[in-house]
N, C-alpha and C positions, 0 to 999 in steps of 0.2 A: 504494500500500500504506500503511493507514495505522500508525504505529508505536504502541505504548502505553507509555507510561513511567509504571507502577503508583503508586509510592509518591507521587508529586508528584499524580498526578490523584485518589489517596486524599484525600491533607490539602486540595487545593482543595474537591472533594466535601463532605471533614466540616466546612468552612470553611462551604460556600456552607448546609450543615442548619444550621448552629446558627444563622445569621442569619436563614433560613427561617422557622427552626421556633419561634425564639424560647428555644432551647437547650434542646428538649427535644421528643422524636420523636410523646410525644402531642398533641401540636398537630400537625393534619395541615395543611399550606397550601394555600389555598386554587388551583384548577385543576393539582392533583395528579393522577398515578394510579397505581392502586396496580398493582404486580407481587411475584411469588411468587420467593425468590432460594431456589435449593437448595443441602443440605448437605449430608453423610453424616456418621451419627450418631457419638459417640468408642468405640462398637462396631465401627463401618463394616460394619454387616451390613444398612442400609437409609440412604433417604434423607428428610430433613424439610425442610419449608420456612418461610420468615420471611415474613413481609409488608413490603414494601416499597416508599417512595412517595418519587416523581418528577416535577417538573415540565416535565422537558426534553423538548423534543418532537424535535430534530435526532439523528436516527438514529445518528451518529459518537458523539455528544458520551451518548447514554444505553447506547450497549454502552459505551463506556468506566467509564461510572459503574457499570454492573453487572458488570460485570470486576474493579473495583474492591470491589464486594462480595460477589466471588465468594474475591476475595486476601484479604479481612479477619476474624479472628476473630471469631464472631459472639458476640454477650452471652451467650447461652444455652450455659453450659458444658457440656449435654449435646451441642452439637454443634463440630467442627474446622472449619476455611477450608479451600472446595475446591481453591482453587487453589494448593496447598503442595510446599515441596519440588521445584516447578517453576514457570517463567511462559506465560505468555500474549505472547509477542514483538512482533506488530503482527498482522494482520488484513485482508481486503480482501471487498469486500459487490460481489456480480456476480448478478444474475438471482432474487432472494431469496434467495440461497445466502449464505452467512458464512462464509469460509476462516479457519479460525487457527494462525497458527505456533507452534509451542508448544519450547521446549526440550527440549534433550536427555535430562536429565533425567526426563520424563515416564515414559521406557523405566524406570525404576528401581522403577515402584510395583507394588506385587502385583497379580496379575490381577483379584481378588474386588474390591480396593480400585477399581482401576480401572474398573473397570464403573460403579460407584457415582458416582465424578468424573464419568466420561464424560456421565451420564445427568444429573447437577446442572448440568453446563456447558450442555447442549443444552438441555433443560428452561427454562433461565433466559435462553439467550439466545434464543430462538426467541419468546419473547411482545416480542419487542420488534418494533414495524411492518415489513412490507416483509422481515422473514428469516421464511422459511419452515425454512429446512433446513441444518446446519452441519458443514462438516468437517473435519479437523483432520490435520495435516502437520507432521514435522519438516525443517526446510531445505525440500528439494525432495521429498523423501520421505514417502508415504502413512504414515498409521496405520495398523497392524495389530493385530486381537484377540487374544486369549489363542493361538487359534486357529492365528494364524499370516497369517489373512485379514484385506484389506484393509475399514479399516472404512467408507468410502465416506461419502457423506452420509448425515446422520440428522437425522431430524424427532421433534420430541416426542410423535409418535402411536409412534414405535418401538420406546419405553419404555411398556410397557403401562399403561392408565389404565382405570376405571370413566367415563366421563365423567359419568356421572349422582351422581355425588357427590362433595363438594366434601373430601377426603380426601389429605391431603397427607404418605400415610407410604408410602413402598416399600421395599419389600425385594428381596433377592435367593435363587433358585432356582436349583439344576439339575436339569432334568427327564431323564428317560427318554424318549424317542419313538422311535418305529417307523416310518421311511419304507421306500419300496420299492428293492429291487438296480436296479438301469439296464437290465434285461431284463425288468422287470417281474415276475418269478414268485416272491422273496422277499422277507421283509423284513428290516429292515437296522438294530438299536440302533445310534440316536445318543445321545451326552450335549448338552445346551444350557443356558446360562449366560443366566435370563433374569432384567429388572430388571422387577420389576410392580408393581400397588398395590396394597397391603395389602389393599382393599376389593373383589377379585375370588377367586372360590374358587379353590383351587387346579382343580378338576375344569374349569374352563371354560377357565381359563388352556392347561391341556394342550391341550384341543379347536381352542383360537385357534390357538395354534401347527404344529398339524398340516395346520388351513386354508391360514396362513401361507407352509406349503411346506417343505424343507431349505434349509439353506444350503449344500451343500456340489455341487459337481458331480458327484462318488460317487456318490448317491443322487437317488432320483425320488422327485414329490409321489405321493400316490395320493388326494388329496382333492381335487375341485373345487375350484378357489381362491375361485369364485363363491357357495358354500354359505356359508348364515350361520345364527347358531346362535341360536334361539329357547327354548329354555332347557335350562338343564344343573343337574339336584337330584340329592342321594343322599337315600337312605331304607333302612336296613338292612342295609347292605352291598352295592347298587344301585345304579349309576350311570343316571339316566334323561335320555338326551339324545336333546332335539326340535331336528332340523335342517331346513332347506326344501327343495324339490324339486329342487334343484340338486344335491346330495349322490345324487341316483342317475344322475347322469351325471357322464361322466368324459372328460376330453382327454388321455387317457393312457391308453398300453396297456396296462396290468395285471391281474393274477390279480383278479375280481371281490370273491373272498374276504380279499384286500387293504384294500382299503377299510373292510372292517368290522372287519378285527382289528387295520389300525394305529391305531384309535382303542381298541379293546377294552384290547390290549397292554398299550397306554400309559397309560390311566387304572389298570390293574390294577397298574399300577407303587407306585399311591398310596397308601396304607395300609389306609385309608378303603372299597377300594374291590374288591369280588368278582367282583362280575356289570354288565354292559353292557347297558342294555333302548333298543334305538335307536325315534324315530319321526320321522316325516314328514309336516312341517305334522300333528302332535298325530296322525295314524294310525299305527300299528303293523301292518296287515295289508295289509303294502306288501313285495315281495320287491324284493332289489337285482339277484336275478337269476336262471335258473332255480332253481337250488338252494340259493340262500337268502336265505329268510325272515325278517322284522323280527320276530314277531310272539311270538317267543321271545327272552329274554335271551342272554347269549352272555361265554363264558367265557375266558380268556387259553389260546391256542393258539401254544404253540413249537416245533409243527411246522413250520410258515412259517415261522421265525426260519431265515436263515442265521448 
């Protein structure tokens, strides 16, 4: 296990830049590279990132330096240190996974706040080689979410991203969704607490999530997990979502009509958003099953809500 002792591995860190750097961060030195360190904003209603560069290539010795800039207040006083008000204790790296212990203390931050940390910590340690995926414990004890559930491993695909764009502001949501009862014939409002990036619509975000599944064992997916979404516009009060041919099949037993209204539901949740026009691979005169048809819009239905 290896231990971190923050404040001493700071001042060596900003010891070892200034000789680097020549005392000053815009001189980059030479066989550097750069990494993304996250923060949440002095709102703490999103996350931003800094640019920052390293020459260490020894796996131990570069979490620790980003650990250390995770503890440090960052220049830019629109943002706080993620790592406050509690530590980072030691750490151990098995299978690309990244364990961290963290104090007790952590339990003391607001939920909202917390999501935010969460999401800057994994984000930032996860570009470093060889971690894929990181999880995080007090003593012996799991982390739990807001929720109550265990937060398990998390990779920085978990915190929603555009990948196609270099966009380093997130924020936080919670959505509305409609999975199915465990018997398949209703469905079932959840609330969910997601961290995403600014540069995805809300409208698409909803749909990813539905893909994604529940997290709770209460409730059933009613979407193919295998369906991928080939695009999601509004237009007038329209939601027009092209999904692939995977979305008319299901490995779940549920009310057919399910599938089309925990997506209808829950985008009608959104402000923006009236009516539901589904297609498949770009057709609309596709039924999902005898008795209904793509080829008409489709409107939020709470008869199915239990």
């Amino acid at each position: 296990m290896k231990k971190c002792y923050i404040v001493g591995i700071c001042l060596i860190m900003t010891c070892m830049w200034v000789i680097m750097s020549g005392c000053g961060r815009e001189k980059i030195p030479v066989g550097t590279r750069k990494y993304s360190v996250y923060y949440p904003d002095r709102e703490e209603n999103k996350i931003l990132s800094k640019d920052y560069y390293s020459a260490n290539k020894d796996t131990e010795l570069l979490i620790d330096e980003l650990i250390c800039e995770l503890s440090t207040s960052p220049e830019d006083v629109n943002l706080r240190e993620t790592v406050r008000d509690f530590e980072i204790e030691s750490y151990e790296i098995s299978d690309k996974q990244l364990s961290l212990q963290i104090s007790e203390e952590y339990k003391n931050i607001e939920p909202t706040t917390e999501i935010l940390v969460r999401a800057a910590i994994v984000r930032t340690l996860t570009q470093v080689r060889g971690i894929s995926y990181v999880s995080m414990h007090y003593s012996q004890e799991d982390m739990l979410d807001a929720l109550g559930q265990p937060v398990g491993l998390m990779s920085a695909e978990q915190f929603i991203d555009n990948t196609g764009n270099e966009i380093n502001s997130y924020e936080m949501v919670e959505l509305k969704l409609y999975f199915a009862s465990r018997d398949g014939n209703r469905l079932i409002p959840t609330k969910r607490t997601v961290v995403y990036n600014s540069n995805i619509s809300m409208e698409k975000l909803v749909v990813e999530q539905l893909i994604k599944g529940p997290e709770s064992d209460n409730i059933a997916p009613v979407i193919n997990p295998e369906t991928e979404i080939i695009n999601v516009t509004v237009k007038d009060g329209t939601c027009y979502v092209n999904l692939n041919s995977a979305f008319l099949t299901s490995e779940n037993i549920v009310v057919p009509e399910l599938t089309v209204y925990s997506i209808t539901n829950s985008l009608v949740e959104l402000p923006n958003v009236n009516k539901v026009q589904f297609s498949v691979d770009g057709e609309t005169e596709i039924s999902i099953s005898e008795n209904i048809s793509l080829n008409v819009p489709f409107e939020r239905n709470l008869d199915l809500v239990r």
